[in-house]
C-alpha positions as CSV (number, residue, x, y, z in Angstrom):
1,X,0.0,0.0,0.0
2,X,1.1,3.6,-0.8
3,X,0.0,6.0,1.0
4,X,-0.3,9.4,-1.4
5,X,-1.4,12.2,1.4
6,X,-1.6,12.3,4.8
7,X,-3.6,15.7,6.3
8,X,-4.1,15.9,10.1
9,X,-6.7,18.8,11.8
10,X,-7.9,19.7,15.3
11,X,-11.0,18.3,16.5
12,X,-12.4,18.8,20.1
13,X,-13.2,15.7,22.6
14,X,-16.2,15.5,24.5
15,X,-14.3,18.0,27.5
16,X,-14.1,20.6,25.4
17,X,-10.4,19.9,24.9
18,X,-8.6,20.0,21.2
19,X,-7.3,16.7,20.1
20,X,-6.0,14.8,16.7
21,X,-8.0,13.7,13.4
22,X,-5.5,12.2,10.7
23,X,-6.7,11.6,7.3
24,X,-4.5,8.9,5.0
25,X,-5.2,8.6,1.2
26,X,-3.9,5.7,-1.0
27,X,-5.5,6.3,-4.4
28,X,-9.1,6.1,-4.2
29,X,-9.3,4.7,-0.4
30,X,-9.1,6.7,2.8
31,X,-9.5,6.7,6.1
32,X,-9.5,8.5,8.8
33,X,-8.7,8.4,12.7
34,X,-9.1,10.4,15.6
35,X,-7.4,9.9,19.3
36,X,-8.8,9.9,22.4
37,X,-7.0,11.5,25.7
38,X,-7.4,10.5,29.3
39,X,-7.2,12.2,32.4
40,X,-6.4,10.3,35.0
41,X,-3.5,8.5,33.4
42,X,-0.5,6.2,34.7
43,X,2.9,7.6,35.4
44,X,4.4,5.0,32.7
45,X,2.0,5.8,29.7
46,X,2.9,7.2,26.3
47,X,3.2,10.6,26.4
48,X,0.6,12.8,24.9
49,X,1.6,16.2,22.9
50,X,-0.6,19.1,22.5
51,X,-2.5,18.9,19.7
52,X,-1.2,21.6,17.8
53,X,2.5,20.0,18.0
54,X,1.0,16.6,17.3
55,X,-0.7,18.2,14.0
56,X,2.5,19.6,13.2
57,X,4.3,16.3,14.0
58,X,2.0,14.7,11.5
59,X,1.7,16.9,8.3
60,X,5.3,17.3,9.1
61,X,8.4,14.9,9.7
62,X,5.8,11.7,9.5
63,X,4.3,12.8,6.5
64,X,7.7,13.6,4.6
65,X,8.8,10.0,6.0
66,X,5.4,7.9,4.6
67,X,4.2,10.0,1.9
68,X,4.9,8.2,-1.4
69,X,6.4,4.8,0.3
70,X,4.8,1.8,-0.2
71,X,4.1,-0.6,3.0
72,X,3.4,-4.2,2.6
73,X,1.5,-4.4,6.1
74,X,1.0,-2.4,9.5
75,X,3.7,-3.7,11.1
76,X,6.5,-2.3,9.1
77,X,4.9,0.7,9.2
78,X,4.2,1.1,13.2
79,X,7.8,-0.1,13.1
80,X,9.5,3.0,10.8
81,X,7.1,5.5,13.2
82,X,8.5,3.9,16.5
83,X,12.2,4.1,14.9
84,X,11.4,7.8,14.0
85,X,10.4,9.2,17.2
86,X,13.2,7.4,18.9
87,X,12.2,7.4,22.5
88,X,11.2,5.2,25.1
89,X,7.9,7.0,25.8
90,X,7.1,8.4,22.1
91,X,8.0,11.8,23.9
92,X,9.1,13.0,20.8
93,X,6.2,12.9,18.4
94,X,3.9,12.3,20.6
95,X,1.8,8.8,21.5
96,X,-1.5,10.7,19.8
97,X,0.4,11.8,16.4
98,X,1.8,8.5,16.1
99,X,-1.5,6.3,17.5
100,X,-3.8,8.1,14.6
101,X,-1.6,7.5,11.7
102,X,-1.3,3.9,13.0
103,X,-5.2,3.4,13.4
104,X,-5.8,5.2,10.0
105,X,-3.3,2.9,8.3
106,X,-5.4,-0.2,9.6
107,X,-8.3,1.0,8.2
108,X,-6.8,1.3,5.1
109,X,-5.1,-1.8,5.3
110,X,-8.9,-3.5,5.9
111,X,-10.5,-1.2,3.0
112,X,-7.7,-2.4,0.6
113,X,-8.2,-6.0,1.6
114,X,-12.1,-5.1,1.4
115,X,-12.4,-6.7,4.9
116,X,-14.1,-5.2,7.5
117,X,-11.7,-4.2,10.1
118,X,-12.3,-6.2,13.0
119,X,-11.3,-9.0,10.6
120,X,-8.0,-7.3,9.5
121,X,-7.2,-6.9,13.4
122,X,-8.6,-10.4,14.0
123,X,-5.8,-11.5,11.1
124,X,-3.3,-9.4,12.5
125,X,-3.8,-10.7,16.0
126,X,-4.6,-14.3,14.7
127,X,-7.5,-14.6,17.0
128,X,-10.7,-15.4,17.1
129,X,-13.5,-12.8,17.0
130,X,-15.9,-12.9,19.5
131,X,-18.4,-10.1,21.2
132,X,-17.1,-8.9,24.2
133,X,-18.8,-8.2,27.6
134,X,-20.6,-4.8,28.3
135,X,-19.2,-2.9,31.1
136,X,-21.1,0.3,31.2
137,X,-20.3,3.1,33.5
138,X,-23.2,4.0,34.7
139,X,-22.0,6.0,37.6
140,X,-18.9,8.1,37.1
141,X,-16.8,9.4,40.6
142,X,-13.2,10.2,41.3
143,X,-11.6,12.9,38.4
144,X,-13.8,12.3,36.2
145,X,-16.9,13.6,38.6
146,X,-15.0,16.1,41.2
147,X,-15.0,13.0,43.5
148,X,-18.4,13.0,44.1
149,X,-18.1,9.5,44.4
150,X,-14.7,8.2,45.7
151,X,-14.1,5.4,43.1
152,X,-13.8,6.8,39.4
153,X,-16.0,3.9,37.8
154,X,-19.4,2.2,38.7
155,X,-20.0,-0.1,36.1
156,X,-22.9,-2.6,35.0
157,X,-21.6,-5.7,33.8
158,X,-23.8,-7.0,30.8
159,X,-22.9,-10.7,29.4
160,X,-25.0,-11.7,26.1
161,X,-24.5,-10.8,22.4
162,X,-24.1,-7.3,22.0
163,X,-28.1,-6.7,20.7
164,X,-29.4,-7.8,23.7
165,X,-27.3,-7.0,25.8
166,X,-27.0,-3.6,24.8
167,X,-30.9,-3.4,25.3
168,X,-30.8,-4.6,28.8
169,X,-28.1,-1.8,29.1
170,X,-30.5,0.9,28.3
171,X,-33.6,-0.1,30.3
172,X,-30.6,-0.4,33.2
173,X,-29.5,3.2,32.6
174,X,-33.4,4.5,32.6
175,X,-34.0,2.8,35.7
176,X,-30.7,4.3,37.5
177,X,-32.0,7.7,36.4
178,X,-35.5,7.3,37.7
179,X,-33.6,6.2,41.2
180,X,-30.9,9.5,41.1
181,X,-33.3,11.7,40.0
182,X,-33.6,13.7,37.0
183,X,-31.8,16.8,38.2
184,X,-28.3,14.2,38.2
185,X,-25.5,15.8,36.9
186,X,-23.3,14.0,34.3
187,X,-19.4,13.0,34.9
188,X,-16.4,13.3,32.0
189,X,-17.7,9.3,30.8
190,X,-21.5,9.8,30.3
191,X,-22.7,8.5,33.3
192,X,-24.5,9.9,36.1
193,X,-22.9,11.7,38.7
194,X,-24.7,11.7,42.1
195,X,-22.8,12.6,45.7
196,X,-23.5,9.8,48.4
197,X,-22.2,10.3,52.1
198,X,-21.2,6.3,52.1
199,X,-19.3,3.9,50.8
200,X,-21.8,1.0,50.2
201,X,-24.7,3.5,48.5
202,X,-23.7,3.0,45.2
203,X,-23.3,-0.5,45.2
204,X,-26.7,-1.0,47.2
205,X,-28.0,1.1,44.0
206,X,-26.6,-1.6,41.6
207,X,-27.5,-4.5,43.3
208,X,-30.9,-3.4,43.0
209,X,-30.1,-3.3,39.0
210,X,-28.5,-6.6,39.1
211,X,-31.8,-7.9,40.8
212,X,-33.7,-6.7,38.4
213,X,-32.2,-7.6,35.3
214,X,-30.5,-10.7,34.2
215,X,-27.0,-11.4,33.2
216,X,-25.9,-8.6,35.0
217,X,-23.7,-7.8,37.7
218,X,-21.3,-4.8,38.7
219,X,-17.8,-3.7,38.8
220,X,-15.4,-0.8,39.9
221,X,-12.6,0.7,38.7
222,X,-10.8,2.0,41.9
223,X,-8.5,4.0,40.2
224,X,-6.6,4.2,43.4
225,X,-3.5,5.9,42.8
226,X,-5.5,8.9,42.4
227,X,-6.6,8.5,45.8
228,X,-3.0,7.9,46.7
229,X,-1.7,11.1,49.0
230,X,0.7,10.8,51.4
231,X,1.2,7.5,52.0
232,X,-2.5,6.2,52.4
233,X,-5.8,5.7,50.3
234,X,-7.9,9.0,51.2
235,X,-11.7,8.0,50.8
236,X,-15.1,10.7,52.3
237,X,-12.6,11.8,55.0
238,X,-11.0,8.7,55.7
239,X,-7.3,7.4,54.9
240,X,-7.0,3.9,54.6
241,X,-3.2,1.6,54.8
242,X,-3.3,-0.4,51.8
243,X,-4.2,-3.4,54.4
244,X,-7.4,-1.5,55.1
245,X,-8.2,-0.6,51.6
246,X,-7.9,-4.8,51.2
247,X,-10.7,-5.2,53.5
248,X,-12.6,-2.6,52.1
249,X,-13.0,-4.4,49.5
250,X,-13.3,-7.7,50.9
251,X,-16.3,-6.4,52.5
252,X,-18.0,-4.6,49.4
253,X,-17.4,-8.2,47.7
254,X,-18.7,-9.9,50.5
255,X,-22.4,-7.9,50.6
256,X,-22.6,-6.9,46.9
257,X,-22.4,-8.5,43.4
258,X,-18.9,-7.5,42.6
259,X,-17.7,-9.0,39.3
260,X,-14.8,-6.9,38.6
261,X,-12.2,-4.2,40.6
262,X,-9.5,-2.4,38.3
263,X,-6.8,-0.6,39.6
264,X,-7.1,-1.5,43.8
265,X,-3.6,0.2,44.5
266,X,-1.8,2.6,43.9
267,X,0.2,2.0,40.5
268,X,3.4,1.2,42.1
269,X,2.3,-0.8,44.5
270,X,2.4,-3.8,43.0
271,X,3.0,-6.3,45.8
272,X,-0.3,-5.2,47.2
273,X,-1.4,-6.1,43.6
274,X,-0.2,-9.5,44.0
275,X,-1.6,-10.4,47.6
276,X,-5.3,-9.1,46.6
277,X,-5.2,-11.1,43.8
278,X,-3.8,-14.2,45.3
279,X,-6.5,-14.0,47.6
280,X,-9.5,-12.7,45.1
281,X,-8.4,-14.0,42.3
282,X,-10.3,-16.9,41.6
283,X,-13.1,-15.6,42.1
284,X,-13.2,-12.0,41.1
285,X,-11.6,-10.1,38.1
286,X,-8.4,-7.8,39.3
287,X,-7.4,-5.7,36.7
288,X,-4.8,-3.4,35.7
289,X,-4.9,-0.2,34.0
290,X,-2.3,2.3,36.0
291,X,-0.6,-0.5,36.9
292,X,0.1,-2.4,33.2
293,X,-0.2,1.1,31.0
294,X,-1.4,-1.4,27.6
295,X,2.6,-1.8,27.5
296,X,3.9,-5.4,26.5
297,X,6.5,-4.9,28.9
298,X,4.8,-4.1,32.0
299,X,1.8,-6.6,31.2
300,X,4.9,-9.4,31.2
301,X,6.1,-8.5,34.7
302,X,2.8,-8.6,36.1
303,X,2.3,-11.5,34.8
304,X,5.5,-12.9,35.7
305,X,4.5,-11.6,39.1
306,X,0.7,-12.6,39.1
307,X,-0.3,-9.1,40.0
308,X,-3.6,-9.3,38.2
309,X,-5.8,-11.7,36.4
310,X,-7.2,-8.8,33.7
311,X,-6.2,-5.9,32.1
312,X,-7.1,-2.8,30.5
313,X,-5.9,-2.1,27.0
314,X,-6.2,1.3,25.8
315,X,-4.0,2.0,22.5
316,X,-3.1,5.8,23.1
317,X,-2.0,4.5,26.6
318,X,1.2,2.9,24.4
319,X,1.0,4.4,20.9
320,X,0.2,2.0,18.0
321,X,-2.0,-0.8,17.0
322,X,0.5,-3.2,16.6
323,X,1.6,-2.8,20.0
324,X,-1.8,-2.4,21.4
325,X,-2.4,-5.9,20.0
326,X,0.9,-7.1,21.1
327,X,0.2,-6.5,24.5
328,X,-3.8,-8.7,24.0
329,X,-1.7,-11.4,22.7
330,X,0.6,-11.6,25.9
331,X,-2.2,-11.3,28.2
332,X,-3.7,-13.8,26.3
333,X,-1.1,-16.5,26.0
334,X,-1.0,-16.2,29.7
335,X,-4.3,-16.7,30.7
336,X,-5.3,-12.9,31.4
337,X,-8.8,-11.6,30.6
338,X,-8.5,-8.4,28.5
339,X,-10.9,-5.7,28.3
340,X,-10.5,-3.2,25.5
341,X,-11.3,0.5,26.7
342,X,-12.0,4.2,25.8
343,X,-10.9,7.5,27.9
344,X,-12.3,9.7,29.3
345,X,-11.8,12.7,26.9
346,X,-13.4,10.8,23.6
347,X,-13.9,11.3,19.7
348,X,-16.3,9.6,17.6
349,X,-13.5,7.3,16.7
350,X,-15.0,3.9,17.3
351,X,-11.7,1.8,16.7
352,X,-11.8,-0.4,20.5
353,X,-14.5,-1.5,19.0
354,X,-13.3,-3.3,16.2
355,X,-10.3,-4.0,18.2
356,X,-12.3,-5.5,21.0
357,X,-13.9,-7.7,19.1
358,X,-11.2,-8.6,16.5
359,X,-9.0,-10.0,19.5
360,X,-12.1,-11.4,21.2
361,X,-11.7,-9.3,24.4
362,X,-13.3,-10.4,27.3
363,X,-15.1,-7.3,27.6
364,X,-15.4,-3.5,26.3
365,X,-15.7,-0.5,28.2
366,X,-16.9,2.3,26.5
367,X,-18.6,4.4,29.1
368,X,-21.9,5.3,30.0
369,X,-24.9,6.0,27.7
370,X,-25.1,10.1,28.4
371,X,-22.9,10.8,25.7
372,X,-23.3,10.8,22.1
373,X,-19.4,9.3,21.3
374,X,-19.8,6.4,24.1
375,X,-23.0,5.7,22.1
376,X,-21.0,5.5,18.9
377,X,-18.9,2.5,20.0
378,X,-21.9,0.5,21.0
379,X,-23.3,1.3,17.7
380,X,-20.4,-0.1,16.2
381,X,-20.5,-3.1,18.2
382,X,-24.1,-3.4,16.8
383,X,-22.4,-3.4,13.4
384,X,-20.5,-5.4,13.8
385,X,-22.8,-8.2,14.9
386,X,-24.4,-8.0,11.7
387,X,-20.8,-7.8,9.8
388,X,-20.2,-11.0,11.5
389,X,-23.6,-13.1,10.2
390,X,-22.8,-12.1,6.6
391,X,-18.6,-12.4,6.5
């Protein structure tokens, strides 16, 4: 494939904030991809530019570099962007710059092999394609909510094939709302908002959603190192050791349909990783985000050091797709769930999507349904479903 133009423009997220669209042409095809950004992010994620210099980056040195060269697949050409920026963190270029170029080449890639692309990831990855798990945020806390809520993510866990489960989704969300109120606010990820005074409200909230509708249960992402301050886990007024915060969560398991918790610990305390899930794990999901960053190198050690049973992959957490899917097929190999996710700042992009069900991830999460680009990915997933009856 030659690529014969590559343009790049600002677009804004749904914060407001200016990010990345790339447009690649070869001949008659193109394809387009924009980049989401996150805000609470690990310390030992690819670094993120401001758009302007990632735009520049793009119509610039990458596009003097792949203009006019022909590439005989995505890996030799996420291979000559990674060579070009040069650095360990793609500090240089910038993870977004790099990450939409890489996305729109495997859309190109799939229009040029007239395959739809979860099919050209699904090659790429050499798995099997499979619909993944719902995990809707339904109530947003922590940054993405002004810590109304302690923990960042309250999520409703929906397992059936994406049409019905998305459906049982939506009659969930309604039923939350009539519960909260309609005067709710809205957090960064399209779910609701509220401000309890303890702990175990929200779950006893979704347990009464997990009665009600079947194949459902709930999960959390903790995301604890941003409740990480001076040596302890600061939650309502209250600092916890991380042997506290362990039995906080033992408890919440104990009394309430917990499927899944993502990010217990700090990100760099990964022994404490280790000990909840030796004693969790086989029973509940303990995943990391912070702590594994979507980086093939990270995800080995905690394997290595059976820190978690799941993790996170987000591509603009490590840069391109090729290493995105690297990382799902480490995870993988070693038994790991994975769970494909968006950010908090998003784009209409709906690539995790594809990706999510081209590597048959475990699950997707993709947010709540306030928000009109969460609703896009689970459009897509809809898709897709029908994509898959006919290919």
């Amino acid at each position: 494939m030659r690529i014969d133009k590559i343009a790049a423009r600002t677009i804004l997220d749904t914060r407001g904030r200016p990010t990345i669209e790339t447009t690649l042409n070869a001949r008659d095809l193109e394809a387009i991809a924009s980049v989401p950004s996150g805000k609470s992010t690990g310390e030992r994620e690819a670094v993120e530019l401001d758009a302007v210099s990632a735009i520049e980056n793009v119509t610039g040195e990458i596009a003097a570099v792949l203009g006019g060269r022909d590439f005989s697949s995505l890996d030799e050409l996420d291979v000559l962007l990674i060579a070009l920026d040069g650095t360990r963190d793609k500090s240089r270029l910038g993870a977004n710059a790099i990450l939409s170029v890489s996305i729109a080449a495997q859309r190109l890639f799939a229009l040029q092999e007239n395959i739809p692309l979860w099919k050209a990831v699904a090659n790429r990855a050499e798995t099997t394609p499979s619909a993944p798990r719902l995990f809707v945020n339904v109530m947003n806390g922590g940054v993405h909510a002004g810590f109304k809520l302690p923990f960042q993510e309250y999520m409703l866990v929906v397992d059936d094939r994406t049409s019905v489960a998305l459906a049982i989704a939506q009659k969930a969300f309604i039923k939350l709302g009539e519960i909260l109120g309609q005067d709710t606010p809205m957090g960064d990820e399209g779910g609701y908002a509220p401000t309890f005074d303890t702990l175990e409200r929200p779950f006893e909230i979704l347990a009464e959603l997990v009665e009600e509708f079947p194949d459902t249960s709930t999960a959390i992402d903790a995301a604890a190192s941003q409740l990480f301050h001076d040596g302890a886990y600061k939650i309502l007024n209250k600092s916890y050791s991380s042997e506290e915060l362990t039995r906080v969560y033992e408890n919440l398991i104990a009394h309430f349909p917990i499927h899944s918790i993502e990010d217990p610990f700090n990100e760099n305390a990964r022994d404490d990783f280790v000990r909840i899930t030796a004693t969790l794990g086989e029973k509940k999901l303990i995943i990391g985000d912070d702590l594994t960053c979507s980086n093939p190198k990270l995800i080995s050690d905690a394997i290595k050091n059976k820190a978690v049973n799941a993790v996170i992959i987000k591509p603009n957490q490590i840069g391109t797709v090729s290493e995105a899917i690297e990382s799902v097929k480490i995870a993988q190999s070693a038994g790991l769930k994975v769970i494909a996710s968006h950010r908090s700042g998003e784009t209409d992009d709906t690539f995790i999507s594809d990706l999510a069900y081209g590597v048959g991830a475990y699950g997707i999460k993709a947010g709540g349904l306030g928000q009109k680009e969460r609703l896009e990915k689970y459009s897509r997933l809809l898709a897709i479903e029908r994509e898959a009856e006919t290919v």
